[in-house]
NUTORZA-955751 format. One record per residue (C-alpha): x, y, z. Coordinates in nm, 4 decimals. Layout:
BEGIN
- X; Y; Z
...
This chain:
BEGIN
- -0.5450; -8.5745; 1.8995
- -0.3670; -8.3130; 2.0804
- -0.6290; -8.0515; 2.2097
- -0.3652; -7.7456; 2.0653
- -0.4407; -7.8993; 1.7195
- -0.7582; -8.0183; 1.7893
- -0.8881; -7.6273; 1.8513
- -0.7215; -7.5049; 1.5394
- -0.9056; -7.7995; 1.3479
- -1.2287; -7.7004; 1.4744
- -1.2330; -7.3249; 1.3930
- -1.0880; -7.4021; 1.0439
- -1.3276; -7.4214; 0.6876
- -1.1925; -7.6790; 0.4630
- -1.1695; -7.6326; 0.1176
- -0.9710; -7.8168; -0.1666
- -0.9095; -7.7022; -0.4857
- -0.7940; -7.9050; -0.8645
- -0.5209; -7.7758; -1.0648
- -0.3690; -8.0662; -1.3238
- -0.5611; -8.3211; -1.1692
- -0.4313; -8.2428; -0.8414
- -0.5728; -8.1709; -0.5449
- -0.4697; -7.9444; -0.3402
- -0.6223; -7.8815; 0.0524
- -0.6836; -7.5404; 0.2131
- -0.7781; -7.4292; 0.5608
- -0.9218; -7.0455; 0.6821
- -0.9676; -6.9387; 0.9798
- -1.1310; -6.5719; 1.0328
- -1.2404; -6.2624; 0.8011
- -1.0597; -5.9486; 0.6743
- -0.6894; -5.9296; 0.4429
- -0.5957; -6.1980; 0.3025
- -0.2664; -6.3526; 0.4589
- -0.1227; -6.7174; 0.3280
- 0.0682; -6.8741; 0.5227
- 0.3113; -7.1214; 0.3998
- 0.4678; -7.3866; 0.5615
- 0.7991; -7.5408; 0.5638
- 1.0106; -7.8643; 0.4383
- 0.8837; -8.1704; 0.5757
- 0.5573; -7.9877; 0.7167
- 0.1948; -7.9355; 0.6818
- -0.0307; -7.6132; 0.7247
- -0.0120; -7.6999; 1.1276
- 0.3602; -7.5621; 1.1369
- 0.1220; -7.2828; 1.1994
- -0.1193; -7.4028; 1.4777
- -0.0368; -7.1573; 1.7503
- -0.0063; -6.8881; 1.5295
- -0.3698; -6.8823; 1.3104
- -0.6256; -6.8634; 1.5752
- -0.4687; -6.5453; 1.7209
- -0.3801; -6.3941; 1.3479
- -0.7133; -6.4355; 1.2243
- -0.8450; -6.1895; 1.4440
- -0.7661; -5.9681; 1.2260
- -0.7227; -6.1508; 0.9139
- -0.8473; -6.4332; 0.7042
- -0.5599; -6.6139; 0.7154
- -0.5651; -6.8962; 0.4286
- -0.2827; -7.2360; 0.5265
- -0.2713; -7.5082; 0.2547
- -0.0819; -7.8284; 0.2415
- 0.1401; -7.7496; -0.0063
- 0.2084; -8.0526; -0.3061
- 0.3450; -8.3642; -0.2139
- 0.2617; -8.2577; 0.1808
- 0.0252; -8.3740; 0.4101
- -0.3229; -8.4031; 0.2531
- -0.2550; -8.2581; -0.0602
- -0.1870; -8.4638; -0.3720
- 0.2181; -8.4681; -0.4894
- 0.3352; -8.2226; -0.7546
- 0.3788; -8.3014; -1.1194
- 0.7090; -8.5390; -1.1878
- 1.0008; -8.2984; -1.2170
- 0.8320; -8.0232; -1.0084
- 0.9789; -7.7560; -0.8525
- 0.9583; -7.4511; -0.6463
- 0.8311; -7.2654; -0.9525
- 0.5833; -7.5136; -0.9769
- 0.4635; -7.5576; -0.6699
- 0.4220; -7.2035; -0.6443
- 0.2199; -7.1974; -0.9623
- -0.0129; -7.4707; -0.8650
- -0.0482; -7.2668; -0.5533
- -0.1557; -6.9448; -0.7363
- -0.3649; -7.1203; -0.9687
- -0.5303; -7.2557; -0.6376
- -0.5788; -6.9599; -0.4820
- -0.8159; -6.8369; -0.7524
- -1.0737; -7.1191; -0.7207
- -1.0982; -6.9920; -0.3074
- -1.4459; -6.8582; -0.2295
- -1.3859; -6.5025; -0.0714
- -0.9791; -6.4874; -0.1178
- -0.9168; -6.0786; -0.2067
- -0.7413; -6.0165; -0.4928
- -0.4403; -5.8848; -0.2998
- -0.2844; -6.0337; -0.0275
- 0.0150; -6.0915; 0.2381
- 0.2612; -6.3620; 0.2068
- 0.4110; -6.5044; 0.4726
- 0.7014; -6.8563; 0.4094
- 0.8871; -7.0611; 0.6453
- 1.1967; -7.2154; 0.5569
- 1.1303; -7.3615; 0.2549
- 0.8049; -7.2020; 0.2118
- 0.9436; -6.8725; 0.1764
- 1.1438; -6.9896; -0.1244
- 0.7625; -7.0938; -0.2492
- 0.6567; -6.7604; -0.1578
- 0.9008; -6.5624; -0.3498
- 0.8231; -6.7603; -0.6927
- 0.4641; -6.6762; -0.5487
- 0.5240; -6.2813; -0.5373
- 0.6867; -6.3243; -0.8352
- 0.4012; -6.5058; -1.0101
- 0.1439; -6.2095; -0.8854
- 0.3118; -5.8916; -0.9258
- 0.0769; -5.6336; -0.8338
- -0.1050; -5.8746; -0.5984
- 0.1324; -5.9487; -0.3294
- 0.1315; -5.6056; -0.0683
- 0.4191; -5.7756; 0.1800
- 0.5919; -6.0613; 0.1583
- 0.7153; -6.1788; 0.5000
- 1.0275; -6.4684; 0.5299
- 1.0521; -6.6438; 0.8469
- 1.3879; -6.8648; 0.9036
- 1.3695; -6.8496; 0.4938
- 1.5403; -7.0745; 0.3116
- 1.6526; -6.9617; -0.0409
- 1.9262; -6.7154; 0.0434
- 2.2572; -6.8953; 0.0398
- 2.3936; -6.8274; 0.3700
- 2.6220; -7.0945; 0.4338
- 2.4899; -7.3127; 0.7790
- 2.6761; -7.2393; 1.0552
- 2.6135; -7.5170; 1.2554
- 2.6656; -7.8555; 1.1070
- 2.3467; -8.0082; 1.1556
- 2.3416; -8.4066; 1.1289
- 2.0047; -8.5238; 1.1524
- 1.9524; -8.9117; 1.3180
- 1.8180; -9.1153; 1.0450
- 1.4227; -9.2579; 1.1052
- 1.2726; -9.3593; 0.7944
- 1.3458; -9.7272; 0.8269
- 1.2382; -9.7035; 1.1678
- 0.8558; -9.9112; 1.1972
- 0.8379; -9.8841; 1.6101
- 0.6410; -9.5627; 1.6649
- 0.8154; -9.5004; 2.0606
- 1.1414; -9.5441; 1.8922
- 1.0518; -9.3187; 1.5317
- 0.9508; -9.0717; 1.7680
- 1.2431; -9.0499; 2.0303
- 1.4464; -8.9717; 1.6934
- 1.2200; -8.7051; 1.5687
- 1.2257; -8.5393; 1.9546
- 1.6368; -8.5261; 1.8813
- 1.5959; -8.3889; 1.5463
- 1.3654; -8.1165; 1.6863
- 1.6238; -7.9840; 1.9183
- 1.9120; -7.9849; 1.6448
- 1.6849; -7.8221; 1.3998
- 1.3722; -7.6899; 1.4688
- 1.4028; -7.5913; 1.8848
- 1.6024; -7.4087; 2.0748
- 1.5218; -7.4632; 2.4691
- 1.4628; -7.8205; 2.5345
- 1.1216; -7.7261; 2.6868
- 0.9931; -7.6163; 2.3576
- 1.0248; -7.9869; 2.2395
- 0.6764; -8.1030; 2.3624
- 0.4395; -8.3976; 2.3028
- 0.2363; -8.1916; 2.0238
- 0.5769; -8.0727; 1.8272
- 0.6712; -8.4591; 1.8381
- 0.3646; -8.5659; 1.7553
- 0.3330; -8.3256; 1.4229
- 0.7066; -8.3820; 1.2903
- 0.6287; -8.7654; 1.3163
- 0.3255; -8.7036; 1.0970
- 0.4385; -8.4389; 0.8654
- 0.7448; -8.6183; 0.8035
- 0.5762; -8.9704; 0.7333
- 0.3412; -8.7763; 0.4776
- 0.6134; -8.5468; 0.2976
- 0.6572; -8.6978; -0.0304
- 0.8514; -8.3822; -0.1991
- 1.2195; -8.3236; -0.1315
- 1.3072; -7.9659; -0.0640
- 1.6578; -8.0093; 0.1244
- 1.8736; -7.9232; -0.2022
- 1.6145; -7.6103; -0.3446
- 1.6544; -7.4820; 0.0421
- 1.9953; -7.5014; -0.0010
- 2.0635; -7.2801; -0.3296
- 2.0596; -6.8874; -0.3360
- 1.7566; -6.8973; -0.5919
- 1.5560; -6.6447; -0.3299
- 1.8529; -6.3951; -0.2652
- 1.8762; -6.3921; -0.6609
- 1.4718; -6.3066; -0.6764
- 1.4092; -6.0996; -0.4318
- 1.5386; -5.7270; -0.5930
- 1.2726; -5.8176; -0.8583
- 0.9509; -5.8303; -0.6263
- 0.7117; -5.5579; -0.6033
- 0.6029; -5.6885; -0.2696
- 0.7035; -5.4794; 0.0780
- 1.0268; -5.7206; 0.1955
- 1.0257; -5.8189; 0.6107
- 1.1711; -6.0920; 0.7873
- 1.1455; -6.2780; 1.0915
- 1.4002; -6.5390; 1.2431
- 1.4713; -6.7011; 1.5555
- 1.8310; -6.5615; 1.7055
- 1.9305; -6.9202; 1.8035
- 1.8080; -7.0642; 1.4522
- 2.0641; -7.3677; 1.3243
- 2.0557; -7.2642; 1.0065
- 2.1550; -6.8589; 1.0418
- 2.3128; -6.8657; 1.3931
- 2.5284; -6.7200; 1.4300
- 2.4798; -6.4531; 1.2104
- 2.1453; -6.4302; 1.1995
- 2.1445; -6.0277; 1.1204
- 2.2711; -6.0206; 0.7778
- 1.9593; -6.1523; 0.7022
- 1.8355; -5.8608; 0.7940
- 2.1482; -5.6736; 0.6211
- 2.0719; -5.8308; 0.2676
- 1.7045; -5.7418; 0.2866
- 1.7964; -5.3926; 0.3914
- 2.0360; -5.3936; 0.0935
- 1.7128; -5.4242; -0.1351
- 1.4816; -5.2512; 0.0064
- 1.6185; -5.0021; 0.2630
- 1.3467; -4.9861; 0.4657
- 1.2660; -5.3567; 0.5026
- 1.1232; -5.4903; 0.8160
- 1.3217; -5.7255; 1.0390
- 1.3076; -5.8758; 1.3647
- 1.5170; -6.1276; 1.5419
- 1.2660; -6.3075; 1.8379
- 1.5102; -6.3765; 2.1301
- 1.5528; -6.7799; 2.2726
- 1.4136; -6.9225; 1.9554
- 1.5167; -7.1774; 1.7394
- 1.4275; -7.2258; 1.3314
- 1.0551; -7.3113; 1.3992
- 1.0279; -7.0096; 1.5472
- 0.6483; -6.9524; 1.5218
- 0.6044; -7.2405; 1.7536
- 0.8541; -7.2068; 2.0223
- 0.7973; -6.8287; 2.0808
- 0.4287; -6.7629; 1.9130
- 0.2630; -6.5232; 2.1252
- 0.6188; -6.2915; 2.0751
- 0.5988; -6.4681; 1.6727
- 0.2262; -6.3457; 1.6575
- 0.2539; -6.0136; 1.7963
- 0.5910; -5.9256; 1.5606
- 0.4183; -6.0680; 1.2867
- 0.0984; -5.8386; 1.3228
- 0.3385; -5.5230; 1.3757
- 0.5451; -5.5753; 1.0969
- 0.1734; -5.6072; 0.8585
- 0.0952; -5.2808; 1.0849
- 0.3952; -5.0738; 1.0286
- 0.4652; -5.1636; 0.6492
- 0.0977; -5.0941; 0.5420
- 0.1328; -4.7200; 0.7387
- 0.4827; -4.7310; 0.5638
- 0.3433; -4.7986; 0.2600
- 0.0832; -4.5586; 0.2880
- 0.3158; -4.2783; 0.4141
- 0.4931; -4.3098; 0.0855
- 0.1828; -4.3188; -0.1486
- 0.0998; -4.0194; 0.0008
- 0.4297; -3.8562; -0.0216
- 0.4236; -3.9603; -0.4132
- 0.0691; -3.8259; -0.4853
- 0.1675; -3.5144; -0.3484
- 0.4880; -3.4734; -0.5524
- 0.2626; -3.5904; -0.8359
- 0.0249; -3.3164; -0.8081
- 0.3027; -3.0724; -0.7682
- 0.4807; -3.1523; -1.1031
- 0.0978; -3.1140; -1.2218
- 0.0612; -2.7598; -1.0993
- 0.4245; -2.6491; -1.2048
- 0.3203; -2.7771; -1.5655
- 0.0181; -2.5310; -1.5860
């Protein structure tokens, strides 16, 4: 095992939950907010392992396998992203010491999960952060043709594929693609039993998203496959919802963005939960004050 994955392993609690018969595996790392993350297509919670250790510093940051990935059980025949995301919630209420309100954080496909999520738990959701989101139907700029590995039973030969997939995809510099990124889309792919490509594809998050109660941010890698190269009207169409969404483009990143750049991925990430709460905050205030002032003009 790699020792990057093999830390995050050993400072995570394991905890699995049943909804429908299915099981469903959790990992937490550290005390405070609650903040899910949630991975993307063909992944497992550890599209995250450089990024919980240093977020749950301040957080108890909660990563399942999401159905039909990794060590979870599949979703229900004829499941969806609604589903998933309901089997999710219902999962997150069995957790020993998850609040009652949280931050939501997707990748890829995962934020398209996350948005059904929001949507499932109005009132419980305080910021809802997209990275790379699928969901949004941007067309893809770059014509991405992945090498085909499935039938592929050598594991040298499986895995030289996945390293050129990673670079088309997932990386941007060449330096990013490393033994331990290899090593977990080799995995995570072998175990990914739910197909997400076509969901990923639609606009079903774009057509959500003015409906969430949630504070709207976003995070993408500038050189990410699927936005490049016009990664900032992501950043337009949030701002078109909610004016003062957060967004942030990380510079020399690809779409797994939270890998190839994490300490900049961690340290955006933990500003944009900074800035939205005192945002939010700002503008409770504001609103209790104008409250009290229609109050007093009534006497």
């Amino acid at each position: 095992m790699h020792p990057g994955l093999e830390h995050a392993l050993a400072r995570a609690e394991r905890f699995e939950t049943m909804v429908d018969g299915r099981r469903i595996v959790w990992r937490r790392w550290g005390d405070g907010p609650s903040l899910l993350l949630l991975h993307g297509g063909h992944g497992a919670w550890n599209h995250w392992v450089r990024n919980v250790i240093p977020l749950s510093r301040a957080h108890a940051v909660w990563a399942p396998d999401m159905p039909g990935y990794g060590e979870s059980d599949d979703l229900r025949e004829g499941g969806d992203a609604q589903t998933m995301a309901e089997t999710l919630s219902a999962g997150l209420a069995q957790l020993p010491h998850a609040s009652a309100r949280l931050d939501v954080v997707g990748f890829s496909f995962g934020a398209l999960v996350g948005g059904h999520l929001c949507a499932l738990r109005r009132g419980g959701v305080d910021r809802f952060v997209m990275v790379g989101s699928a969901g949004l139907g941007f067309p893809r700029f770059k014509g991405v043709g992945l090498l085909p590995w499935r039938r592929v039973a050598d594991d040298v030969e499986r895995r030289a594929l996945h390293r050129q997939n990673l670079g088309m995809l997932m990386l941007h510099a060449p330096s990013a693609i490393d033994d331990l990124a290899v090593a977990l889309q080799d995995d995570n792919s072998l175990r990914t039993r739910f197909r997400s490509r076509d969901l990923s594809r639609t606009d079903a998050l774009r057509r959500m998203l003015p409906e969430l109660d949630a504070r709207l941010a976003g995070i993408w890698g500038a050189e990410d496959a699927t936005a490049a190269p016009d990664v900032a009207q992501r950043g337009v169409l949030l701002r078109s919802i909610q004016p003062d969404a957060w967004f942030r483009v990380i510079e020399d990143a690809g779409h797994w963005v939270q890998y190839e750049r994490a300490d900049a991925f961690n340290q955006a990430l933990l500003q944009c939960l900074d800035d939205t709460r005192a945002s939010a905050d700002a503008r409770a205030s504001t609103d209790a004050r104008a409250s009290a002032g229609q109050r007093a003009a009534g006497r």
